[in-house]
C-alpha positions as CSV (number, residue, x, y, z in Angstrom):
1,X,-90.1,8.2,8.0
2,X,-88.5,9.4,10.8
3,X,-89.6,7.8,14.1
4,X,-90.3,10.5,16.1
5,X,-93.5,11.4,13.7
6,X,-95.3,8.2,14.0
7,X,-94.8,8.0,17.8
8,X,-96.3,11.1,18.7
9,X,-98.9,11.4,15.7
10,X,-102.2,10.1,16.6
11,X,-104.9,8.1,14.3
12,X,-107.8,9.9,14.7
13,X,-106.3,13.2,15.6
14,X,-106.7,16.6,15.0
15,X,-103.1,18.7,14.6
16,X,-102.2,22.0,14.4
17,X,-99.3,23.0,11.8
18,X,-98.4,27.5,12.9
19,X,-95.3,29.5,12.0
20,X,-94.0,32.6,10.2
21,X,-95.0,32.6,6.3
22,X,-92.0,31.3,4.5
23,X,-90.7,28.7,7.2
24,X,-92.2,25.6,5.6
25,X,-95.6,24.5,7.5
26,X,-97.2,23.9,3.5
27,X,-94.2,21.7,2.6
28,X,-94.4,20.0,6.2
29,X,-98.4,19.2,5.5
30,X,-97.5,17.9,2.7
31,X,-95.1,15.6,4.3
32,X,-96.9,14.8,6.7
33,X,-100.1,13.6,4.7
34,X,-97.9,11.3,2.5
35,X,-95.9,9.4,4.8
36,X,-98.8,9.0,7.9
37,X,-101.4,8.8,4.7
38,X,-99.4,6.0,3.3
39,X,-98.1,4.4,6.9
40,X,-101.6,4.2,8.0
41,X,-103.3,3.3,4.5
42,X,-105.3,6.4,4.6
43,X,-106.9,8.3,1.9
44,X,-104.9,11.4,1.1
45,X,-107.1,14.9,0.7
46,X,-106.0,18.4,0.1
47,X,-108.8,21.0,0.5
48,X,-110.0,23.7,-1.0
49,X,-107.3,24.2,-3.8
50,X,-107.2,24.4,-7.6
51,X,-107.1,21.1,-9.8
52,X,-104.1,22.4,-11.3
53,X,-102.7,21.1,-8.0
54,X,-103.1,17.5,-9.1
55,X,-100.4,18.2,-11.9
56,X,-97.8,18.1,-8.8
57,X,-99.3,15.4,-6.9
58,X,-98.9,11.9,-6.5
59,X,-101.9,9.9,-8.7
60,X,-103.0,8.7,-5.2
61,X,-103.7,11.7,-4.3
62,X,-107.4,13.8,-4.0
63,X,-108.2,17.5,-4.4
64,X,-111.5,18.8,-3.0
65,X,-113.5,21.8,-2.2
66,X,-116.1,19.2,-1.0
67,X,-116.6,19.0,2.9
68,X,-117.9,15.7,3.2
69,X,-114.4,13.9,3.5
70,X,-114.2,9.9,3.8
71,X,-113.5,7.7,6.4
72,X,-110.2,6.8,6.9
73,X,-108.6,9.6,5.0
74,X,-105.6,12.1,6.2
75,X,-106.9,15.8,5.7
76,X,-104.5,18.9,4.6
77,X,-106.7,22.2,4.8
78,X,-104.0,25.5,4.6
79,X,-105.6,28.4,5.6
80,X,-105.8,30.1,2.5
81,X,-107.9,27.1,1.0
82,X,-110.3,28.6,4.3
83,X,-110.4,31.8,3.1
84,X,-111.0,30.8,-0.8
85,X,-114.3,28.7,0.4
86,X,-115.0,32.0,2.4
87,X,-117.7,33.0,-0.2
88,X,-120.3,29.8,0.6
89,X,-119.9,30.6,4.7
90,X,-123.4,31.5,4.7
91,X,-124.2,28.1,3.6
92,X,-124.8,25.0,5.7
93,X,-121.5,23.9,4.6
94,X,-119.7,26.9,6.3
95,X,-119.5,24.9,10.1
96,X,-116.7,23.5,8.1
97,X,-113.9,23.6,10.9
98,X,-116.3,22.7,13.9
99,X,-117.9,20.0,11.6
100,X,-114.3,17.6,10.6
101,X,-113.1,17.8,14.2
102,X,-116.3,16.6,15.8
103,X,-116.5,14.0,13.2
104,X,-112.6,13.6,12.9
105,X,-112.9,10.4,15.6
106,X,-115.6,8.4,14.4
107,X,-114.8,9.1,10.8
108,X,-111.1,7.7,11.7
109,X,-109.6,11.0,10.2
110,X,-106.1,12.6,10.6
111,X,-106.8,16.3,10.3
112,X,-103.7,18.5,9.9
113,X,-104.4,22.7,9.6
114,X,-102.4,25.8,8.6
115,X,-102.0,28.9,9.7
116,X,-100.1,31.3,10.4
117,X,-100.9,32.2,13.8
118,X,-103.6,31.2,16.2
119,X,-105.4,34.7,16.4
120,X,-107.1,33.5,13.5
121,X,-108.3,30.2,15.0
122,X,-111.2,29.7,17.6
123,X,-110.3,29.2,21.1
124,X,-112.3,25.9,21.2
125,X,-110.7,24.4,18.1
126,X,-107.1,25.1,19.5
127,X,-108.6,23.1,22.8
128,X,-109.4,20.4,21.0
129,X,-106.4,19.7,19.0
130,X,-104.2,16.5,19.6
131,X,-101.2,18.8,19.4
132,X,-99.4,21.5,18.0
133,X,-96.5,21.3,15.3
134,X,-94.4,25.0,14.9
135,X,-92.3,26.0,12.3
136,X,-90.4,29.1,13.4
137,X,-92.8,31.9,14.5
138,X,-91.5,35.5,14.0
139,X,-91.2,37.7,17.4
140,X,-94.2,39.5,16.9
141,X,-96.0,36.3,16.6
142,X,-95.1,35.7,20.4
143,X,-96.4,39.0,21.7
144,X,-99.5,38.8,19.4
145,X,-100.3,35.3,19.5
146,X,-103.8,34.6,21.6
147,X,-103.0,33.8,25.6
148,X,-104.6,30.6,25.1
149,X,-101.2,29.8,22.9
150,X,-98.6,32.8,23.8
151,X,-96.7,30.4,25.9
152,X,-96.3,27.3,23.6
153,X,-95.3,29.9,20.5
154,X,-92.9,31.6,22.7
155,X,-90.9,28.1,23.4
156,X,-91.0,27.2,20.1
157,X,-89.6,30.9,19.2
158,X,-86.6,30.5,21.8
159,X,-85.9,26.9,20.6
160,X,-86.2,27.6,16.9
161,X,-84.4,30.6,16.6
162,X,-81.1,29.1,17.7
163,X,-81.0,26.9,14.7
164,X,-78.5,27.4,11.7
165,X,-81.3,26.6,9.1
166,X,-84.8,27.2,11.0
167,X,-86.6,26.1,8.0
168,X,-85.3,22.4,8.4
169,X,-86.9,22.5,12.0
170,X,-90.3,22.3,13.6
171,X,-90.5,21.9,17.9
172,X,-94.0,19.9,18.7
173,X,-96.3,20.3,21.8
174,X,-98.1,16.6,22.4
175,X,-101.0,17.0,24.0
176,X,-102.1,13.5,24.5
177,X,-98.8,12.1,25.7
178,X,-97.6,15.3,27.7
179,X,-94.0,15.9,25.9
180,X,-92.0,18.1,23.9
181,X,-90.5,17.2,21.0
182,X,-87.7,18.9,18.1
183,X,-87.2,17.4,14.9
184,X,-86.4,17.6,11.6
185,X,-88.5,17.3,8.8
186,X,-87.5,16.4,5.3
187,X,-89.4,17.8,2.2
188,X,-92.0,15.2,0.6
189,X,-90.8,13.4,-2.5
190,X,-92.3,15.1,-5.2
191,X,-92.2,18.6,-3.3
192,X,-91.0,20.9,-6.8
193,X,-91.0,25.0,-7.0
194,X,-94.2,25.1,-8.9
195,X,-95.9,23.5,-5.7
196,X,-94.1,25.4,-3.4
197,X,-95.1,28.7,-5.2
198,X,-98.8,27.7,-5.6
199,X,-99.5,26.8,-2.2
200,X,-97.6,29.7,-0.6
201,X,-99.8,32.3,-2.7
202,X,-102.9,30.4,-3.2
203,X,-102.9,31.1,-6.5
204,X,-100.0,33.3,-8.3
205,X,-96.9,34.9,-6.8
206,X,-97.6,38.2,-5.5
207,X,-96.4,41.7,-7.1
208,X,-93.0,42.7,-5.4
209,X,-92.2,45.8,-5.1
210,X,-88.5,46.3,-6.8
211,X,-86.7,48.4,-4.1
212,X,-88.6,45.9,-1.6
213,X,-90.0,48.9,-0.1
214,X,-92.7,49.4,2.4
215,X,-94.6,52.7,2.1
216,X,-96.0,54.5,5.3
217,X,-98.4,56.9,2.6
218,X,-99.8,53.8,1.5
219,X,-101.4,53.6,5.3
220,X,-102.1,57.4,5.3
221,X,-105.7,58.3,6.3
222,X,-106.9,54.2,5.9
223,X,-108.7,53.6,8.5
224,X,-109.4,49.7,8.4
225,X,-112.7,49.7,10.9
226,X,-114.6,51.2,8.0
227,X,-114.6,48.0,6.6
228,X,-116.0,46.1,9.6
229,X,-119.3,45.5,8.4
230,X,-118.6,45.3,4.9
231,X,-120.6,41.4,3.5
232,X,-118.5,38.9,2.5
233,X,-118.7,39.4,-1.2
234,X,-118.2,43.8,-0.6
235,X,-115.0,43.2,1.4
236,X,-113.6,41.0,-1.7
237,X,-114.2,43.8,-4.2
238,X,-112.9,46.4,-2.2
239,X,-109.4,44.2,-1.7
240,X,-108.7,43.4,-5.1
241,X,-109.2,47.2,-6.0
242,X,-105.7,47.5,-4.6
243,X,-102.4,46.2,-5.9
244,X,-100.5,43.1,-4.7
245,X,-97.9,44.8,-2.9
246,X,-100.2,47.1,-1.3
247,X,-100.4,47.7,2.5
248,X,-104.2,48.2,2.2
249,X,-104.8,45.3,0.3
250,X,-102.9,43.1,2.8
251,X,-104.9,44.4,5.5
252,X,-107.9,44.2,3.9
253,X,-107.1,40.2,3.3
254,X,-106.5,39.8,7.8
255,X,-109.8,41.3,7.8
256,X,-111.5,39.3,5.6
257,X,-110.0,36.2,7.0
258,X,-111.0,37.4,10.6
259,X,-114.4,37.5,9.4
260,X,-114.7,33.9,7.0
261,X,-112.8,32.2,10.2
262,X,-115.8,34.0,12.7
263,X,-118.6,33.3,10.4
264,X,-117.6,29.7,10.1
265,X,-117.3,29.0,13.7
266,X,-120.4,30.8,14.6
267,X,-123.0,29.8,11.6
């Protein structure tokens, strides 16, 4: 494994893994778990996907939608795992997030989350992290990214952006030692297209459109704040009522990942 990981990765630690969709943070959590998961004899968890998973995965390997995670284990949670739990948020369960990095330290657990940028992450979880890990954001990214995080994205956007084949790059901020770091990171073993496709679209690849067209009718007269106090369960129906290359529908999805993030930090 290469060096620079196990240096600046901390046992127990809480990481954060952000980027533009398509630049590889899945494929580096995946990494990640296996080699620090198997360098520090730690269990190895993904959350909150299918079982069909475990038909990729080394035997060695768990797949949960449990929250109640072992000690001594290495943790993957992608966001869209977060937003496929989002329907039990209104149980005890839901202060899922707060609940692993409180207990992340006296559980001995290596906690590594996915998203793809930190709008949808609570301010005091992005305090609290060990460090953060980018693949490359995209432009808008930096100017939308929270303030908390604008700065560290936009370094990683001027470093990244320079390379031949960004997707073989991450840049990492280490909080605890107080450095910078780029690197390469190699695939994991028994990373295959099937895996690739199922954790980058949760659960099937998405409708594309064949003149790979964006629409601006498709936005005309939508106006999203409608939605706003739509439950849970209401906002869910009234997404999948839209195709998956709509602009409504993906809309629709920030919203209802907005509001399964809030509800989980503030149950």
């Amino acid at each position: 494994m290469n060096n620079l990981w196990s240096k600046f990765i901390t046992v127990p630690g809480v990481y954060l893994i952000l980027g533009f969709r398509g630049q590889g943070k899945s494929a580096l959590g995946y990494y990640l778990t296996e080699r620090l998961g198997n360098a520090h004899g730690l269990n190895k968890i993904v959350f909150g996907v299918g079982e069909e998973i475990g038909n990729y995965l080394p035997d060695d390997w768990t797949s949960t939608r449990k929250i109640d995670f072992p000690n001594d284990s290495v943790i993957l949670i992608d966001e869209i795992s977060i937003v496929a739990y989002a329907r039990n948020f209104q149980k005890k369960e839901n202060e899922i997030l707060d609940h692993l990095v409180a207990m992340s330290r006296k559980k001995n657990q290596l906690i590594f989350m996915i998203t793809h940028h930190s709008r949808k992450i609570d301010v005091n979880l992005v305090t609290d992290v060990n460090g953060i890990i980018f693949k490359k954001p995209s432009l808008l990214h930096t100017q939308l990214d929270r303030k908390e995080v604008q700065t560290f994205s936009k370094k990683a956007y001027s470093i990244l952006k320079e390379k031949k084949n960004s997707k073989e790059w991450c840049y990492i901020f280490d909080f605890v030692n107080d450095c910078e770091i780029e690197t390469v990171n190699p695939l994991p073993d028994f990373w295959c297209d099937e895996l690739s496709n199922m954790v980058s679209v949760g659960t099937e690849e998405p409708e594309v459109d064949p003149d790979g067209e964006v629409y601006i009718d498709d936005l005309v007269d939508f106006d999203i704040s409608q939605f706003a106090d739509y439950s849970m369960d209401d906002l869910w129906v009234e997404i999948q009522s839209y195709n998956d290359n709509s602009m409504r529908r993906k809309l629709l999805f920030d919203l209802y990942l907005d509001k399964a993030v809030q509800s989980a930090f503030n149950s």
